[in-house]
N, C-alpha and C positions, 0 to 999 in steps of 0.2 A: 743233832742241830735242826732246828725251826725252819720254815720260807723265810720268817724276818730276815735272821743271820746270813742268810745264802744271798738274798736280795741287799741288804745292808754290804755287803763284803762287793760285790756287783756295783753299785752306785758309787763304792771310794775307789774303784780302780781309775787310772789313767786312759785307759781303752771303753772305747765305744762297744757296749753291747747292745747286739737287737736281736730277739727273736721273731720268726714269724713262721706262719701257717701255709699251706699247700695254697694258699689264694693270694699269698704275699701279705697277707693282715697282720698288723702288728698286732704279737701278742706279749710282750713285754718291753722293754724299752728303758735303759740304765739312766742316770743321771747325769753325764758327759753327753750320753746322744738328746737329753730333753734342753740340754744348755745349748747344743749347737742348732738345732733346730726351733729354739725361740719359745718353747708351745710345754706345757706343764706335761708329767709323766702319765697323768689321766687320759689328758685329749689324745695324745698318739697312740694309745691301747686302742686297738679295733678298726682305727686306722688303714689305708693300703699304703705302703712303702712307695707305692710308685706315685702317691700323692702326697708324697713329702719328698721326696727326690728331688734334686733339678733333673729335668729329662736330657738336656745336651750333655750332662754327664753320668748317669748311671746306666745309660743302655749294655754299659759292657758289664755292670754288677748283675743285670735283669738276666743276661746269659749265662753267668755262671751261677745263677740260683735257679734255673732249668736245669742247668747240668748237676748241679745239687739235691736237686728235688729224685734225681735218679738215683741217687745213692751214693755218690761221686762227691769227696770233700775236694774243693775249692779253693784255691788262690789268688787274686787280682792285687794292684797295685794300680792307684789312679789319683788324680786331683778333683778335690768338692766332691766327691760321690756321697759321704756320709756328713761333711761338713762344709760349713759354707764362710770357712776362715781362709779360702784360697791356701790349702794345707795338702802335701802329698800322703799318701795312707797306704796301709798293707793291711789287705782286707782278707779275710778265711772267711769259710762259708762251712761249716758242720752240719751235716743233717742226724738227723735226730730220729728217733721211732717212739710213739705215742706215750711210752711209758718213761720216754725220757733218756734212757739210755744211746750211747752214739748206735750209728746204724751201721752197718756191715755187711759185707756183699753174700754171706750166708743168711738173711733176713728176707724171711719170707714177705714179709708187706713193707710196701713202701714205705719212704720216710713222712712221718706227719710234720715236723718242724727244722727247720733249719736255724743252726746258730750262727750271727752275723758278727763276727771281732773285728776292730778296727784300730790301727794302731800308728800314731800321730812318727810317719819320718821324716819331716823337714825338721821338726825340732833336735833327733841325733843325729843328722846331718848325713843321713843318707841319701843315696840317689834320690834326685827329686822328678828325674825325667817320667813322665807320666804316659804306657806304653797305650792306653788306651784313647788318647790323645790323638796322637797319629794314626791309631785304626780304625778309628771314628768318629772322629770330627773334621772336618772338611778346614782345609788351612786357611781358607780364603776368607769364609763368612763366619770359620768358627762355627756353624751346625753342624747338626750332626750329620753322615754322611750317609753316601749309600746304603753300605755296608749294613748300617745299623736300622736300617728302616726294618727290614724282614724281622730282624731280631726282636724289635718294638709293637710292630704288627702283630706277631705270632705271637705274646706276651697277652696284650688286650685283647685282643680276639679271645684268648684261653678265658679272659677277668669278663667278656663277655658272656662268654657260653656257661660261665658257671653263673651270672643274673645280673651283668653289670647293665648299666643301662647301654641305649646307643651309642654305635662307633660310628664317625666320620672320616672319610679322606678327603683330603683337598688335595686334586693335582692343578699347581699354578706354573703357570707359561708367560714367563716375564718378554714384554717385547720395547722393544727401541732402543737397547743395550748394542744390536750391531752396530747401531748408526754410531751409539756413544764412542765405543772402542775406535769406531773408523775416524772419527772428528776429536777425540780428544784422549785416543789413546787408553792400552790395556791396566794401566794405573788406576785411569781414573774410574773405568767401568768396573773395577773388582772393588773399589771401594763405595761406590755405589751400589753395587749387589749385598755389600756386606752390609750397610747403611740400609737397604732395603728389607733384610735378613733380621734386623734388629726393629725395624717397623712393625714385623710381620709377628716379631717375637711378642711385641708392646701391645698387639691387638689382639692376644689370645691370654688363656689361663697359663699359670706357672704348671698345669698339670698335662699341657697341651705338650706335643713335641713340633718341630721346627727341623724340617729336614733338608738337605741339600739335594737332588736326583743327579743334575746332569746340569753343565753349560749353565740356561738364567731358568731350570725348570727345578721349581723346589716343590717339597710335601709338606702336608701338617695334617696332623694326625689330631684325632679330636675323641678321644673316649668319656667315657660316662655322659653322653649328652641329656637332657629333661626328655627334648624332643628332636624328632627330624629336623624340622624349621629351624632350630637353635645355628645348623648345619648352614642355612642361609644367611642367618643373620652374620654368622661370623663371616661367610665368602666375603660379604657385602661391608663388612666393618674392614674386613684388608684391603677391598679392593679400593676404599676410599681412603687408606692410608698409602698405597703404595703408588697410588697415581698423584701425590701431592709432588710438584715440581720440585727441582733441586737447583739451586741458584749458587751457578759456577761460571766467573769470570763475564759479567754481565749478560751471561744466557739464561734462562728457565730449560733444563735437562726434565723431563716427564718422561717417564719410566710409565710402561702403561700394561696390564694383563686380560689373561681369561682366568679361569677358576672354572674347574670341573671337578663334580660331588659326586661319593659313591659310599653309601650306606654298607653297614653289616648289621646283622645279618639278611636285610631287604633286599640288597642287589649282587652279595656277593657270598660264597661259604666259605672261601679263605685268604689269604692274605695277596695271594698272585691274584683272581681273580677280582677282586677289591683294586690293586692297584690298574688292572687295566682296564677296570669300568669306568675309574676316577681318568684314565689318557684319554678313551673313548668318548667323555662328557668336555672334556678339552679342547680338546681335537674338534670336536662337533662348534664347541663352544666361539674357536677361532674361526671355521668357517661360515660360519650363522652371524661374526663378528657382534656375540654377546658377550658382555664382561663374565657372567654365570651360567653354568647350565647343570644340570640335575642329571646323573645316567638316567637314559631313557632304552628299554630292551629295542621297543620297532626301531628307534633310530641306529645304537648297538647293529640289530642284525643288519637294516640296510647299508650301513659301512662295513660290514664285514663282505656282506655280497659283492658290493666293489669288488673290495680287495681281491676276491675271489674270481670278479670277470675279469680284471685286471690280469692277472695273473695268467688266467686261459686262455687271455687275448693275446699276451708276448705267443702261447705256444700254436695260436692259429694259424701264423705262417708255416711254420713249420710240417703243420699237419694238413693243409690245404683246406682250411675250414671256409677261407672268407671266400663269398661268388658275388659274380654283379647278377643283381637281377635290375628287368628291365619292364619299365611302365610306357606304352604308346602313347605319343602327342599326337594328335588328330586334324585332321580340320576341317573347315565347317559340315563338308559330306560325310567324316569319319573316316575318310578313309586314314592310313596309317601314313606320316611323311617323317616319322622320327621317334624318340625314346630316350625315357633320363634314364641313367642307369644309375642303381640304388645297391649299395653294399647289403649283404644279409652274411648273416654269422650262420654255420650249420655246427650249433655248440651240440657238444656231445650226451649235455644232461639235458639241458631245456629246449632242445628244438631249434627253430629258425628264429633267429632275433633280427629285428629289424633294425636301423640306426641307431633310434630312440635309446634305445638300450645300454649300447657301448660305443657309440662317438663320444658324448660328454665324458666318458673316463678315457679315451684315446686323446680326447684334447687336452686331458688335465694329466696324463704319463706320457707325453710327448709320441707317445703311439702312432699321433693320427700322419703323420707325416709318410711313414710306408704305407698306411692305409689308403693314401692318396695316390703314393706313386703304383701299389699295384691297379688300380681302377682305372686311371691314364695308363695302363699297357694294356689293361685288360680291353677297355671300350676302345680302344683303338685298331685293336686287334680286330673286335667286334664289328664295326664300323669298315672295317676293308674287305671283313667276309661278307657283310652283304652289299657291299659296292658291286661285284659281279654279277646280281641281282636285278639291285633295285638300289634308287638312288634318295637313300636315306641320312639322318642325319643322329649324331645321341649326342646329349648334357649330360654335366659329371657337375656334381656337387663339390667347392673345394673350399676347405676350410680355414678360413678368417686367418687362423697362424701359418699356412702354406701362403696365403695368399700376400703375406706380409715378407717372405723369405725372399729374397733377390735371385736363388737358384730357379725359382719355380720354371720361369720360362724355358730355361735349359733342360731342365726336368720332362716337360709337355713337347718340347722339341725331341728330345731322345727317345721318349713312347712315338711319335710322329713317325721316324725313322728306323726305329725295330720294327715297326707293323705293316712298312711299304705306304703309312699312307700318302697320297700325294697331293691330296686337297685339303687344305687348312679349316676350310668353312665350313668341315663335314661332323668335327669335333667344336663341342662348345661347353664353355666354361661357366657354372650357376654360382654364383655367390649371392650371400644374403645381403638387405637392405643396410640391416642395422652392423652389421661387423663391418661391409665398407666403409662404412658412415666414421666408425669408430678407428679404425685405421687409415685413415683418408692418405693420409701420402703416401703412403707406402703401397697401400689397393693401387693408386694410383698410376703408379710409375709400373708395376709389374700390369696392369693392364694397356697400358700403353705400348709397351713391349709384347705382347702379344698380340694385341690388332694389328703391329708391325708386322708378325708373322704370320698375319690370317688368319686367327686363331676368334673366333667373336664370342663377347662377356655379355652373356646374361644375370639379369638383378632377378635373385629369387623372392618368394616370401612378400610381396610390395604390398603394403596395406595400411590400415589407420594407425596412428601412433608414431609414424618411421619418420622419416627425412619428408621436404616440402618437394614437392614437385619442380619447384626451379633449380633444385640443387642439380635432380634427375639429369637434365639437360649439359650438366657440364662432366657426368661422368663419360668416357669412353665405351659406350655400352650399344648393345642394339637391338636387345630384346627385355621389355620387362614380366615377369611373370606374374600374376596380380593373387595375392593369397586367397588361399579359400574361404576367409571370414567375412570377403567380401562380398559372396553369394550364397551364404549360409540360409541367410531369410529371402530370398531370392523370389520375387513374387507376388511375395506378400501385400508392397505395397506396391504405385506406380512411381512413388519419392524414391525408396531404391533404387528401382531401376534408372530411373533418370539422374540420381548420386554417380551409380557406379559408369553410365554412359561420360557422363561429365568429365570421370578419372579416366576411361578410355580416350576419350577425344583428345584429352590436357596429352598425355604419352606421344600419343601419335603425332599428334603437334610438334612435339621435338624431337622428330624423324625416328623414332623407335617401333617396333613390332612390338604386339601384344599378345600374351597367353595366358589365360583363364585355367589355373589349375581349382584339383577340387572338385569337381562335376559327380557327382552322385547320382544324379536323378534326371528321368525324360524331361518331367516337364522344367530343369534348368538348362537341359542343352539345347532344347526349342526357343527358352530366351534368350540364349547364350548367342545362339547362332546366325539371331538378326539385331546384334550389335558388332561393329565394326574392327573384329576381333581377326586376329590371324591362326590361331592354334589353340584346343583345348586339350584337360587330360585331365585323366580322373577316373574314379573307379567304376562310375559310370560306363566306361570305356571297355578298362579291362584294369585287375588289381598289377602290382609289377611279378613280372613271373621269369622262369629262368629262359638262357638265350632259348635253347632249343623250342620252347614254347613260342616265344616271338618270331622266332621266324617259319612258325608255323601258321601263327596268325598272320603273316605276311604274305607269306606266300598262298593262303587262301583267297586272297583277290580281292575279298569283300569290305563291305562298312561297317567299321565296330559301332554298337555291340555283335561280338557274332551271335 
C-alpha cells in the first residue's frame, strides 16, 4: 500500500492524529485535528504545536512529550488540549525512530518523531474529570499555575536554543488588592484577580502563556519575540490594561502594578535564573516606584549586596563586630570638650564600614533599633570613663524610627543606669533636621520626655533646603549642628560668609548653641573661629578614631590638630 491509502485511512478515523518532530513541528496533521483547529492541513505542516495549542491547557501535554521524546510512550487525559470544542480527550504520545518504526528502550538513537492520538471521551461518556486541570491550573484565575511555569519555561528555552527567536519574562506584582480584600472582602478581590487575569490574557498573543506565581503576583511568558523592545511594548500594553478602574458599588477599585523584564538568552541561561532576574527587575521596579523596569546586572548585584550585608549585620551582634568610634568637638582653641560617637562595622570581608554603608539597610530590616540601643550602653559607658578624668561630653546619632518609638526614653534612662552615669547633660542626643521634621509629634513628645530627664537634643545635619528657622525655635532642642554644605565654599566670597553669619545669629537668637561640623581646612577654622560659634569638628580636627585613641588624644593636653 501507497502514503495516499495510509494518509486517506488517517484523515477518516474519529481520533485526532499529529505528528511532530524533536522541535515539536508539525509534521503531519490528520483531518479531525485540521477541523478542530480551523486552519487547512497545509498551513499546520511545519508549524510549532505549541502555536496552535491554547497554552492554559497544553502545558501538561508539553511534559509528556519531553518524557516522550526520551523514549517513554505517554498517557494524558485533559480538556481543550487538542480541541477547542470544550471536549475531555485521552491522549497517547508514541515515539517513533527516523525510519518510522516505534521506538524501544534497546534503540540506540533517540526518538526523531512522536505519535500524537486523541480520542474524543465526553461523547462515550467517560470520566470527564480533567486531571490536569487541578495540577495546573490555578482554581481561582483559571491560569495556569505554578507548577506549570518551569515545565513551559524549560520547553521554550529548549525552542530557543534550537533558533527561536527571543524569550521574555514578565514578573507582575499586582498592588492595591490588600486594601480591596480588607474593604470589600476575599470574593470580591479573587474575582478581580481573575477579571485582571483575563485583561492580561486580552493583551497578549494566543501563543503567549499567562501564569499564576503566588497571592496577586502573576507571569507571562513571551517566546518567539521580533525583538527585545517588543518585551516593552507588551509590559506597557498590560500595564495600561490592568490599571483601568473597576466600578463596584459606586467606587472606582484601581488595581495598580510594576512589571519587571528578563530576557533569554541576554540575562539569563536557564529558566531559574530567568525567573529571578524578572523578581529582581520587580522588586527594583517597586522600590524606584516605576510601573516597568528592564533587569539591569549593576542594579542585580547591588541588591544582592544588601541582602548579603543584611544578613552579616543580624550576625554582627553576635560576633562583636559593631564598635563606636569617636570624632572630637572642639572649640574655638581646639582644645577637645567632647565627641559624637559614630558606629563602624569591623565586617570580616571588606574592612571597616562606616554608617553610610549599613544604617540604610538597618532602617529598612528593623535592625537599627539594637544598633541604637548598643551605642547608648556603649557611650555611656564611655562617657563615665572619662568622667574620672576629664570633664567631657559625647553625641549619639538616633534614628528617626527610634526616635518615634515611645520606649526610647526608658531605653536612654536604663543605658544612664548600667553605666553609673549620674549626669544627664553629659550624654546628648543628634537627630536630623529633616526626620524631625517628618515625624514631628511624635520627635516631639519623646524629646520632651528627655529634656525632662536631662538628657539635651541636638538637630544635626541643619542646612539649606530643611525646615525654616522659625519652626527651629519651637523644637525642644539646645544645640544646632550646622551641615558641612554650609562652608564647603567657605571663603570664597564675603556674601558667604555674611549668609552663613546671618544663619548663626538667626540660631542663637532662639537661645540655641551652635556647631559647625565639617571643618577640613586651616584656612576655614580661622573663619570659623571669629564667628560666633560654640564648637567645631571635622577632620580638620581629627577623622573619628577608636575610644582608646581618644583618649589619647585627650589626655595629650594639647590643641587639635596634634
Amino acid at each position: 500500500m501507497n502514503e495516499l491509502i495510509f494518509r486517506s485511512a488517517l484523515n477518516t478515523t474519529n481520533e485526532t492524529v499529529v505528528i511532530v518532530d524533536t522541535d515539536l513541528t508539525i509534521q503531519f496533521a490528520n483531518a479531525r485535528f485540521s477541523t478542530q483547529m480551523q486552519a487547512p492541513p497545509e498551513d499546520l505542516q511545519g508549524t510549532s504545536l505549541t502555536a496552535v495549542c491554547e497554552p492554559d491547557t497544553a502545558a501538561t501535554l508539553f511534559e509528556h512529550l519531553d518524557a516522550a521524546l526520551t523514549g517513554a510512550p505517554q498517557a494524558l487525559s485533559g480538556r481543550n488540549i487538542l480541541n477547542r470544542r470544550d471536549q475531555s480527550e485521552q491522549i497517547t504520545c508514541t515515539p517513533v525512530s527516523a525510519d518510522g518504526t516505534e521506538h524501544t528502550d534497546d534503540t540506540e538513537n533517540p526518538p526523531a518523531y512522536v505519535i500524537i492520538t486523541a480520542r474524543n471521551e465526553t461523547a462515550t461518556g467517560r470520566p470527564d474529570e480533567s486531571r490536569h486541570q487541578m495540577e495546573f491550573q490555578d482554581p481561582v484565575t483559571g491560569l495556569l499555575n505554578r507548577r506549570s511555569i518551569r515545565i513551559v519555561t524549560d520547553r521554550e528555552i529548549t525552542r530557543a536554543d534550537r533558533g527561536a527567536p527571543n524569550l521574555a519574562l514578565l514578573f507582575i506584582m499586582l498592588r492595591n488588592f490588600k486594601e480591596i480584600n480588607q474593604m470589600h472582602g476575599h470574593t470580591i478581590g479573587d474575582l478581580l484577580l481573575e477579571n485582571t487575569g483575563i485583561r492580561i490574557r486580552e493583551s497578549v498573543r494566543k501563543t503567549d502563556y499567562v501564569f499564576r506565581w503566588e497571592g496577586t503576583n502573576l507571569v507571562v511568558l513571551l517566546p518567539e519575540l521580533a525583538t527585545p523592545l517588543d518585551a516593552l511594548i507588551v509590559a506597557e500594553k498590560i500595564q495600561s490594561a490592568v490599571t483601568v478602574p473597576y466600578r463596584f458599588r459606586d467606587l472606582d477599585l484601581a488595581p495598580a502594578c510594576h512589571i519587571g523584564i528578563a530576557l533569554y538568552p541576554t540575562d539569563a541561561t536557564d529558566a531559574e535564573e530567568l525567573f529571578n532576574c524578572a523578581n529582581s527587575a520587580v522588586i527594583e521596579a517597586e522600590q524606584q516606584q516605576q510601573p516597568v523596569m528592564h533587569f539591569d546586572v549593576e542594579t542585580h548585584r547591588t541588591a544582592s549586596d544588601r541582602l548579603h550585608l543584611r544578613t552579616g549585620l543580624q550576625r554582627a551582634f553576635e560576633r562583636g563586630e559593631l564598635e563606636l568610634y569617636y570624632q572630637p568637638i572642639v572649640d574655638h582653641a581646639g582644645t577637645i570638650r567632647g565627641a559624637e560617637a559614630l558606629m563602624r562595622w569591623n565586617h570580616p570581608e571588606q574592612g571597616l564600614l562606616s554608617p553610610g554603608a549599613f544604617i540604610g539597610i538597618a532602617e529598612d530590616s528593623r535592625l537599627i533599633a539594637p544598633i541604637d540601643k548598643l551605642a547608648l550602653y556603649s557611650a555611656a559607658r564611655a562617657v563615665v570613663e572619662w568622667g574620672a578624668t576629664h570633664d567631657l561630653f559625647v553625641t549619639l546619632n538616633i534614628s528617626a524610627i527610634n526616635i518615634s518609638d515611645s520606649t526610647l526614653p526608658i531605653v536612654v534612662s536604663q543605658a544612664m543606669i548600667d553605666a553609673g552615669l549620674k549626669d544627664p547633660s553629659r550624654l546628648k542626643l543628634e537627630l536630623t533636621e529633616s526626620r524631625t521634621i517628618e515625624n514631628r509629634e511624635y520627635s516631639r513628645a519623646a524629646m520632651d520626655e528627655l529634656n525632662t530627664m536631662g538628657v539635651d537634643i541636638w538637630i544635626d545635619d541643619f542646612g539649606p533646603g530643611q525646615s525654616s528657622l522659625s519652626y527651629l525655635k519651637h523644637l525642644p532642642v539646645t544645640t544646632v549642628k550646622i551641615d558641612r554644605d554650609f562652608i564647603a565654599e567657605l571663603g570664597r566670597s564675603r556674601e558667604d560668609i555674611d549668609y552663613l553669619t546671618g544663619i548663626i545669629n538667626t540660631i542663637r537668637s532662639r537661645g540655641k548653641k551652635v556647631v559647625v561640623e565639617g571643618v577640613s581646612s586651616r584656612e576655614q577654622y580661622e573663619l570659623l573661629r571669629t564667628l560666633p560659634i560654640d564648637y567645631l569638628q571635622g577632620f580638620y580636627f581629627s577623622k573619628p578614631v577608636p575610644a582608646a585613641d581618644f583618649v589619647r588624644q585627650v589626655h595629650a593636653g594639647r590643641p587639635l590638630p596634634l
